[in-house]
C-alpha positions in Angstrom: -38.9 -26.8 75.1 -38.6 -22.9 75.5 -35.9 -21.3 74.3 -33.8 -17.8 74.7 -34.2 -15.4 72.3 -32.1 -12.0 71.6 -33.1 -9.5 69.1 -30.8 -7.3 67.6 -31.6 -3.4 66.6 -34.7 -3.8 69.1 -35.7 -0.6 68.9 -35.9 0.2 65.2 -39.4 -0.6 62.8 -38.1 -4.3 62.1 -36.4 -4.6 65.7 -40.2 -3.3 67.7 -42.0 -5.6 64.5 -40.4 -8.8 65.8 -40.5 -8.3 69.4 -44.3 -7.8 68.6 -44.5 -10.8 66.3 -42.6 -13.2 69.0 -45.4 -12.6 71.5 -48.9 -12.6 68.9 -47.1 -16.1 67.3 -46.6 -17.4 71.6 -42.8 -18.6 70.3 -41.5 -20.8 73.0 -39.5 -18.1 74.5 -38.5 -18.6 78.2 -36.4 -15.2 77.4 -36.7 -12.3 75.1 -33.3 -9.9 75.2 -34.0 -6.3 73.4 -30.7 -5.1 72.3 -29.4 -1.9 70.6 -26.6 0.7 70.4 -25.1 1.9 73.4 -26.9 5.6 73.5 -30.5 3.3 73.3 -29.7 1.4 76.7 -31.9 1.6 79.0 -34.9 2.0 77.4 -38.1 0.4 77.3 -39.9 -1.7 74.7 -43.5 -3.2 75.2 -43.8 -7.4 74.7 -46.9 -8.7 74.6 -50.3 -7.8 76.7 -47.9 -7.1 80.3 -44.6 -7.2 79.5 -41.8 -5.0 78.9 -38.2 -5.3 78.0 -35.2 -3.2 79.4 -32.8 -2.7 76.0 -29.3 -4.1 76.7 -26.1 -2.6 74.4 -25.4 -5.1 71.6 -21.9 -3.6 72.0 -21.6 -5.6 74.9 -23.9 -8.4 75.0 -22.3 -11.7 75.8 -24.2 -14.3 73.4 -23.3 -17.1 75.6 -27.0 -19.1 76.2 -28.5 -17.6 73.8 -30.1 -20.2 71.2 -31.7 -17.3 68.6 -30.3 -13.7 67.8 -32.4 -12.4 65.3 -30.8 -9.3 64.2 -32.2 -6.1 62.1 -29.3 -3.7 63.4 -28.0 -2.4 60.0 -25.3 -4.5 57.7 -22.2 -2.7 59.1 -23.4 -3.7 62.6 -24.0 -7.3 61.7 -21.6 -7.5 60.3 -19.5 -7.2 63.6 -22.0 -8.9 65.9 -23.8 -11.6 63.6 -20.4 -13.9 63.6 -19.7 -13.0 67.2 -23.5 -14.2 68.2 -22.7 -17.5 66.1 -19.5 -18.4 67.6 -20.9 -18.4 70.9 -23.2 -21.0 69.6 -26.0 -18.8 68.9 -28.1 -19.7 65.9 -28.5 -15.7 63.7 -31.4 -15.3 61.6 -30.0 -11.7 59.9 -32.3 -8.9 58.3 -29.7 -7.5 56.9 -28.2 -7.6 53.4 -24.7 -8.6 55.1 -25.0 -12.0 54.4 -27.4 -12.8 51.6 -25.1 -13.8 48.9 -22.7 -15.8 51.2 -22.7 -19.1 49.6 -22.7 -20.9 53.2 -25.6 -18.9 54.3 -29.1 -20.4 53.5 -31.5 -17.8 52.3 -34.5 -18.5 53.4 -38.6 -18.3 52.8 -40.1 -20.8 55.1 -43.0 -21.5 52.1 -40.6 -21.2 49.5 -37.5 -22.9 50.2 -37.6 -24.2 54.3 -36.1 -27.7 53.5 -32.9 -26.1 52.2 -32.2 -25.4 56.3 -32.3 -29.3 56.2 -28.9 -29.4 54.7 -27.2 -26.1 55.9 -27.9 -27.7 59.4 -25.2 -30.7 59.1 -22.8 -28.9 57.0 -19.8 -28.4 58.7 -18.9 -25.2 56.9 -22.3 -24.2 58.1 -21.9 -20.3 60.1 -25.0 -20.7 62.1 -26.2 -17.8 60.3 -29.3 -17.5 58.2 -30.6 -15.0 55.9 -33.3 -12.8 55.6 -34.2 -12.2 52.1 -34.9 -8.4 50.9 -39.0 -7.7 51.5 -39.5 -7.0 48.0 -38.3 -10.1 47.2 -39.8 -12.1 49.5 -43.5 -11.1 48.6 -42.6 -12.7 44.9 -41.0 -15.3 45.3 -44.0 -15.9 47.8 -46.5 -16.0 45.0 -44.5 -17.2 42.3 -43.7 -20.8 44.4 -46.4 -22.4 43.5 -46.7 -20.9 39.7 -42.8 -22.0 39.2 -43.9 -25.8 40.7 -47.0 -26.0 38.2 -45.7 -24.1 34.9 -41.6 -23.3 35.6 -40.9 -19.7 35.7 -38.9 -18.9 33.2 -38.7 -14.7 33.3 -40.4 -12.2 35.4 -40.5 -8.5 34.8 -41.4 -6.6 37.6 -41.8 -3.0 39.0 -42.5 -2.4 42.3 -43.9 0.5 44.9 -42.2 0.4 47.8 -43.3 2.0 51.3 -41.0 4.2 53.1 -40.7 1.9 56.2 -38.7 0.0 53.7 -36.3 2.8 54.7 -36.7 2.5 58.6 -38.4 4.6 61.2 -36.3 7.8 59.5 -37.6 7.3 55.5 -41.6 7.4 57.9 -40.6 10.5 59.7 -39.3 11.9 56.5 -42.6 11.7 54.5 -44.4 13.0 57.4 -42.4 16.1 57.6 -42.5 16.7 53.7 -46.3 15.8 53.9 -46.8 18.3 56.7 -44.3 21.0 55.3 -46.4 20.7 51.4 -49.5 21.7 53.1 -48.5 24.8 54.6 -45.7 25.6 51.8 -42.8 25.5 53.7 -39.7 24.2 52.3 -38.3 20.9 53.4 -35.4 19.4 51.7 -34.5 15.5 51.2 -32.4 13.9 53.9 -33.5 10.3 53.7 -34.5 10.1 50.1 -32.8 11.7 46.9 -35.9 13.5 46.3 -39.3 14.7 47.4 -41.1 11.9 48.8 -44.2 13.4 49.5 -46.6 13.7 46.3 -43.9 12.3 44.5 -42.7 8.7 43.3 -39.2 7.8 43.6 -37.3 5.3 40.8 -34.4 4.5 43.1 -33.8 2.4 45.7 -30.3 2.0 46.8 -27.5 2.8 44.7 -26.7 2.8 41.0 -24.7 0.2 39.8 -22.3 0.4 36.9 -25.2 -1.2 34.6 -27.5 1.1 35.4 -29.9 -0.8 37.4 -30.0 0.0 40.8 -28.8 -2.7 44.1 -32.4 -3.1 45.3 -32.9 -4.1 41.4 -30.0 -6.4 41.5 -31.1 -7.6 44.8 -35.0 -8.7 43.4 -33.2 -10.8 40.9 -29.8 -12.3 42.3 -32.0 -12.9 45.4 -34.9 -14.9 43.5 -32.4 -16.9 41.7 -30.4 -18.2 44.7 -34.0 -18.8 46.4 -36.4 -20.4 43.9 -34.3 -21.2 40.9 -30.8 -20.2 39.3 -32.0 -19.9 36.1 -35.2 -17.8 36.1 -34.1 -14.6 34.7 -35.1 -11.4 36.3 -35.3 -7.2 35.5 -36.8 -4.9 38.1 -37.3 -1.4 38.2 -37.8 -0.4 42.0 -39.8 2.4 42.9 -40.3 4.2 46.3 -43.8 5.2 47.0 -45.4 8.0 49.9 -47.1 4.9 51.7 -46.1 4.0 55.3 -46.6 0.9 55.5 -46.9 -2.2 52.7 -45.0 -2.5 49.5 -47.0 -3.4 46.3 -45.6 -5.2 43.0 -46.8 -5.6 39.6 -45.6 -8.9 38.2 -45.3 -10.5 34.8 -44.1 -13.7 34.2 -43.2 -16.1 31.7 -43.6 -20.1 31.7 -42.0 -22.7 30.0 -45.0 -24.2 29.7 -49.1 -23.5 29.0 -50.4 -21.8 32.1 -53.9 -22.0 31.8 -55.6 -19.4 34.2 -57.6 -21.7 36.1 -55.2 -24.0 37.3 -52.9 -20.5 38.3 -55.8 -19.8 40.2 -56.1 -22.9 41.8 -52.3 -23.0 42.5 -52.4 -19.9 44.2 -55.4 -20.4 45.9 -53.8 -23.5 47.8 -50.6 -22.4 48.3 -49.4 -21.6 51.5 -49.1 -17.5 52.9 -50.7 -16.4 49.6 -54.4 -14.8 49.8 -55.7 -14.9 46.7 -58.3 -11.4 46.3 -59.1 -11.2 42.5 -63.3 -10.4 42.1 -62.5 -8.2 38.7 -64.7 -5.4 39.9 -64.2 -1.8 41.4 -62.3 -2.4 44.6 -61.8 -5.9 44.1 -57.7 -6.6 45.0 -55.7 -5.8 47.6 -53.9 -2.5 48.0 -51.0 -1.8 51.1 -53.7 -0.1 53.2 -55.8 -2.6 53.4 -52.8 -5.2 54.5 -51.2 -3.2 57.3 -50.5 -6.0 59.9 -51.2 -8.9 57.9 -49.0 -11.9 57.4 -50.3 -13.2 53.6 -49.1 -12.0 50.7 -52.0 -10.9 49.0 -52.2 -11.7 45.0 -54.8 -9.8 42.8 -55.5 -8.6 39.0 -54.5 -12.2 37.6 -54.9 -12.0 34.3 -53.3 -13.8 30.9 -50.0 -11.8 29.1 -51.4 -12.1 25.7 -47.7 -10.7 24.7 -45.8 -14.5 24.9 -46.6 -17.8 24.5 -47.3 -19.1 28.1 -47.3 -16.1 30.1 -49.4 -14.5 33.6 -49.7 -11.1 35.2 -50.7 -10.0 38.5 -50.7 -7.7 41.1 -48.8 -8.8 44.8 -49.2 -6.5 48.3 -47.7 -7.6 51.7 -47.1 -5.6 55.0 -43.0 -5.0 54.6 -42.7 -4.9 57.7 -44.1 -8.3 58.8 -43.9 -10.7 56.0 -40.8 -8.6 54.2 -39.0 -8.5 57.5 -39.8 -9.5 61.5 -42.5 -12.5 60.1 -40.3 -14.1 58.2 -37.1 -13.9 60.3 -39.7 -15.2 62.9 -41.0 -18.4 60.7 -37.5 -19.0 60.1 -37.0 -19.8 63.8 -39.7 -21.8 63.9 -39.0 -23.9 61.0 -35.7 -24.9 63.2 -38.0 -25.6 65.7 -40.1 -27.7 63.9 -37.6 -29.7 61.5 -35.5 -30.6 65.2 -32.4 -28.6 63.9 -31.4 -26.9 66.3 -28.5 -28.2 67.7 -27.6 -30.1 64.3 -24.0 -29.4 63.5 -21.5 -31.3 62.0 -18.4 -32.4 64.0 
C-alpha cells in the first residue's frame, strides 16, 4: 500500500531533513507534496537520487487525500493548518511545540513509547494529530528507556549543548556571520540569539519563565514525564552551543534501585536506536561532529554517580536534525504503518 504524503514547512532545516529522510527510508509514498508560505511557492526541493518537488502554498493546500501531513512550519502556523489537515481526514505528525501538552495528543518516540498510538488510534476524542517531542528531549528519553525498564528512573539532572540548527536555517546563518565577522573584527550584533554565538556558549534557550528556568528547560522535563513516566522528576539547564549540527547532553540519573554497571551496559547495548561508544580512552565517545547524519543516539562516558545510592552518568549525542526532528516524525508514520492504524477511528 503506498500512501500520499504532504510535508509542511518544506523548505526549512526540518522541512528539507524529512523530505530527505522519506526517500533514504523508501516510505511507501506514491506522492510527496512540499508545502510552504505563499512567498516560497514555486520553488524547488530535491527528493531522492532524480526527483524534485514543485513547493505548493500551505495557505491554500486542500488536504483532501492526503493520508500524512507531517508538518515542521512553526507553532503559530500549525496551529492554523495542523486541525485543518486533520479534519480533512489527514493523519498530522507535528514538529512543533503547538500540541505537545494536549492531553488528546499522543507524544510520541517510536522506541520509547510507540504502543501508546495503539490507544490514541480508537479513541474517539482522538484529533488525528500526533506529536513530535522537543529534540533534546527525545535523545534522553532515547537512552534512558531501557535504564528506566531495568532500574526505574527516579531523577535525572541534565545540561545540555545544543546546536544552532536547533534554531532553524537562520540560528546556522547567524553563527556563520558572527564566525566570519570575529575573524576579521568586524562588529556583528545578535539577531537570532540573545548574545554572541560565535566563541561563546549560550545558557538560554527560549524564554524565561516566572521560576527561573527557561521553556526549553520546562520542555526536557514536562515532556519526559508525559513520555516515559509521570513521576520521574527532572531539572535542566539548556545551553546553546556554536555547533551546526548535533546537540550533546550530559546525563545523571537516579534509580530506585541497584544499577550495577554491567547490566546498564548491557541494557543499552540492546536497546533499540541507542549506539553504545564508551572505550574509556582518548577519543573514545561520541561527539556531534562525528554524528552528523546519523539516526542512533549515541551514549558514551558511562560511569557510576558515587554521589547517591543507585545512581549512573553518561554522556548522549544525536544529529537534531534527524533523530530530534524529521527521523522521528518519519518513524512515527511508519509505526502507523506497521501497527495497521491508519484508518482506526472510533465512530
Amino acid at each position: 500500500m503506498a500512501f500520499k504524503v504532504a510535508v509542511a514547512g518544506a523548505t526549512g532545516a526540518v522541512g528539507r531533513e524529512i523530505i530527505k529522510t522519506l526517500a533514504e527510508r523508501n516510505f511507501p509514498a506514491r506522492e510527496v507534496v512540499a508545502l510552504a508560505s505563499s512567498r516560497s511557492a514555486g520553488q524547488r526541493i530535491s527528493y531522492g537520487d532524480n526527483k524534485t518537488l514543485t513547493v505548493q502554498s500551505l495557505d491554500t493546500f486542500d488536504f483532501r487525500g492526503v493520508d500524512f501531513g507531517l508538518f515542521s512550519p512553526g507553532a503559530a502556523v500549525s496551529a492554523i493548518h495542523a486541525p485543518r489537515a486533520a479534519e480533512a481526514g489527514c493523519i498530522v505528525i507535528d514538529n512543533t511545540s503547538q500540541f505537545r501538552m494536549d492531553q488528546d495528543v499522543p507524544l510520541i518516540v517510536p522506541e520509547v513509547n510507540g504502543p501508546v498510538l495503539d490507544t490514541f488510534a480508537t479513541r474517539k476524542s482522538w484529533r488525528r494529530i500526533i506529536a513530535n517531542p522537543n529534540c533534546s528531549t527525545i535523545q534522553m528519553v532515547v537512552a534512558l528507556k531501557p535504564l528506566h525498564e531495568r532500574f526505574g528512573v527516579q531523577r535525572v539532572v541534565v545540561a545540555t549543548y545544543q546546536s544552532v540548527s536547533g534554531a532553524g536555517a537562520e540560528g546556522m546563518d547567524e553563527l556563520e556571520r558572527m564566525t566570519k565577522a570575529s575573524y576579521i573584527n568586524d562588529p556583528c550584533h545578535p539577531e537570532v540569539f540573545q548574545k554572541r554565538i560565535a566563541f561563546n556558549v549560550i545558557p538560554q534557550i527560549d524564554r524565561f519563565m516566572p521560576d527561573g528556568a527557561t521553556k526549553e528547560e520546562w520542555k526536557m522535563a514536562a515532556e519526559t514525564r508525559k513520555i516515559l513516566d509521570p513521576d520521574i522528576a527532572v531539572i535542566a539547564t539548556c545551553v546553546r552551543v556554536p555547533v551546526f549540527i548535533g546537540h550533546a547532553e550530559a546525563v545523571v540519573v537516579e534509580f530506585a534501585n541497584p544499577a550495577p554497571l554491567d547490566q546498564a551496559r548491557a541494557a543499552l547495548r540492546n536497546a533499540p536506536g541507542v549506539r553504545l561508544f564508551d572505550e574509556r580512552d582518548d577519543g573514545g565517545y561520541a561527539t556531534p561532529a562525528e554524528i552528523q547524519g546519523e539516526d542512533d543516539v549515541y551514549v558514551s562516558r558511562l560511569r557510576a554517580d558515587p554521589t547517591v545510592p543507585h545512581g549512573l552518568a553518561f554522556w548522549c549525542v544525536a544529529d537534531n536534525l534527524r533523530k530530534g526532528a524529521a527521523l522521528n516524525a518519519v518513524q512515527i508514520a511508519e509505526t502507523l504503518i506497521t501497527r495497521n492504524l491508519i484508518g482506526r477511528q472510533a465512530a
